[in-house]
C-alpha positions in Angstrom: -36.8 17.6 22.9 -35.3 20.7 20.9 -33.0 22.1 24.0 -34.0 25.8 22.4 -36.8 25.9 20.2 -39.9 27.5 21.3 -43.2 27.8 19.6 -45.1 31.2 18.8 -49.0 30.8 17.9 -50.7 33.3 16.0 -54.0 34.5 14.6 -53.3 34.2 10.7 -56.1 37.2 10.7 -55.0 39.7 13.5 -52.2 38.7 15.4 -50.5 41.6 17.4 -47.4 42.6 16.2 -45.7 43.8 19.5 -46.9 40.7 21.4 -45.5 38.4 19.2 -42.1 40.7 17.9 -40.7 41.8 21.1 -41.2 38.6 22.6 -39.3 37.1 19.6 -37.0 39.1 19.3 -35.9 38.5 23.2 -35.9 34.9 23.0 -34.0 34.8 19.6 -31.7 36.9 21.1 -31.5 34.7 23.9 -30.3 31.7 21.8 -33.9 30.5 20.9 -35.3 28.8 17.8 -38.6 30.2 16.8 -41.4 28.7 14.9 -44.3 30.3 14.1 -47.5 28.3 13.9 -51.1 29.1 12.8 -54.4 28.0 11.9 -53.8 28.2 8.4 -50.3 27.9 6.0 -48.7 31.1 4.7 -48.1 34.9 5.2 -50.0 35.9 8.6 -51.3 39.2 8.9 -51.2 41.5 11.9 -53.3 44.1 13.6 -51.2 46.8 12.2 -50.4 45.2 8.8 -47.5 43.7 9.3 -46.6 40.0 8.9 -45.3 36.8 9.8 -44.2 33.7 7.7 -46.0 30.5 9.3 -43.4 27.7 9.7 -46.5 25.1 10.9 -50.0 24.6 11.2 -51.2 23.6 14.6 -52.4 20.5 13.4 -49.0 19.1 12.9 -47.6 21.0 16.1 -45.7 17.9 18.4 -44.8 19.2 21.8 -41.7 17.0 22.7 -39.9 19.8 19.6 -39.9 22.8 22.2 -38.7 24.0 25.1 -41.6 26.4 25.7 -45.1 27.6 23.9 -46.3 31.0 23.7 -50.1 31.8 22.8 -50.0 35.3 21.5 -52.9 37.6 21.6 -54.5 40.3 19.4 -57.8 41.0 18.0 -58.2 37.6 15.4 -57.0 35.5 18.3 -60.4 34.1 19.6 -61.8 33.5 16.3 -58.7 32.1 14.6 -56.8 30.0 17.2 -59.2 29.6 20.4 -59.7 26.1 18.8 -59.7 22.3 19.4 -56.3 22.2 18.2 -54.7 24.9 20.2 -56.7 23.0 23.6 -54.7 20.1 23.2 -51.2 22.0 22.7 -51.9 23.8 25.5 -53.1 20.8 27.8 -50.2 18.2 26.3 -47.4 20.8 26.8 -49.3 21.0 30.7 -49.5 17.5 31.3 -45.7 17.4 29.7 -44.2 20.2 32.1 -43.5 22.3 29.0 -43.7 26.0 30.0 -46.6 27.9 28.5 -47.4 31.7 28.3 -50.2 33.5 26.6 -50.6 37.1 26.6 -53.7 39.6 26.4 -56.8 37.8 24.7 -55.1 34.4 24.2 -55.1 33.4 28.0 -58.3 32.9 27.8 -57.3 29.7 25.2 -55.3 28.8 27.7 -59.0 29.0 30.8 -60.4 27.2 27.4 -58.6 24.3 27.2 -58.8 24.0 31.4 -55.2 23.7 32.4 -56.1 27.1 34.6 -57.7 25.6 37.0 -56.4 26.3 40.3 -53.9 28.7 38.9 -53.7 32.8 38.9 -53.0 34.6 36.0 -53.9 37.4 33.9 -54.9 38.6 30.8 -57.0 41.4 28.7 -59.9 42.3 30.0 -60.9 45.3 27.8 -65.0 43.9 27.8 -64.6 43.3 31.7 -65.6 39.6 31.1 -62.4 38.0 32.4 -63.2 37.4 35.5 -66.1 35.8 35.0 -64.8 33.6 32.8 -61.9 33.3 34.9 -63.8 32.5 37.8 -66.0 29.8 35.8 -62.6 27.9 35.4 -62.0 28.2 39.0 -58.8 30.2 38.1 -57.7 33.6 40.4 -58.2 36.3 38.3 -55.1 39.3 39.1 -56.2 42.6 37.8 -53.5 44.3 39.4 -50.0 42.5 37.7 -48.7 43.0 34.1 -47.2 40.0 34.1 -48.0 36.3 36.5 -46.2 33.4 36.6 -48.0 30.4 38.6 -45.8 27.4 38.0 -45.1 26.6 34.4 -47.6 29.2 33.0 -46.7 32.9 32.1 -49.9 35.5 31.3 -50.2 38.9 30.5 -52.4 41.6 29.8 -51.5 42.8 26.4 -48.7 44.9 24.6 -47.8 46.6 27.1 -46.0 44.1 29.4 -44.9 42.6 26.2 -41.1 42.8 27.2 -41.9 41.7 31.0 -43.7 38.6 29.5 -40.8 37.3 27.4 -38.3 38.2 30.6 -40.8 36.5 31.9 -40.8 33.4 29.7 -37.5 33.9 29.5 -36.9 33.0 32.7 -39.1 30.4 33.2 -37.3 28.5 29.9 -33.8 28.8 31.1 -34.3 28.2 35.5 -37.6 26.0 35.1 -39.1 29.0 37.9 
């Protein structure tokens, strides 16, 4: 395993820019690798423009190269990376004790691919349908924290707890807690 390499997912339409740069930007700072994986190869594009050069597709993502994996949210999340592919990174890096966070929309990848179950956590909830979809995956839904680490999995609502997510994740990488 890469001792500090972590993975970013993206939307290659759609992406949020401060989800996935002020995370980066901590852990590089931190002493972190990043790669940046998609659904597709290329130049992503963010919500606001911006973008972000895709080192992998998820289909070639293998879990034993990173320390951690962090699903990043925005508004192509759900319909370019709440996939097949992105289920089984999230539930091999689970059943491989790598640490996990997704932030605003892209927890619910995380309730998708079931690893939630059992777990509280958090995430955007802007069409007040989280908790039910939360409690369909019998995962505790908290409304009231930025930010909530349960085990190996860090969620967040959205841009802005995007600092306390990567302290966050941060954490979690360098003290396993």
């Amino acid at each position: 395993m890469a001792q500090k390499k972590v993975l970013f997912i993206i939307a290659f339409n759609g992406f949020h820019q401060t989800e996935y740069g002020v995370p980066r930007k901590i852990l590089f700072n931190a002493g972190y690798d990043i790669v940046t994986a998609s659904n597709k190869p290329g130049v992503a594009i963010a919500k606001d423009g911006s973008s972000a050069q895709i080192n992998l597709v998820l289909e070639n993502v293998t879990i034993a190269d990173y320390k951690g994996i962090l699903f990043i949210g925005g508004p192509g999340t759900l319909e370019n990376i709440d996939t097949g592919e992105s289920y089984m990174i999230a539930k091999e890096a689970f059943d491989a004790n790598v640490p996990l966070g997704a932030i605003c929309l892209a927890t619910r990848i995380l309730v998708h691919s079931g690893i939630l179950k059992g777990k509280k956590a958090t995430g955007w909830n802007g069409d007040h349908k989280l908790k039910e979809i939360f409690d369909e995956a019998d995962c505790e839904y908290i409304d009231n924290e930025p930010v909530v680490v349960d085990g190996n999995i860090v969620t967040a609502v959205g841009p802005a707890a995007a600092e306390n997510f990567a302290n966050a994740m941060l954490k979690l990488l360098e003290t396993g807690k």
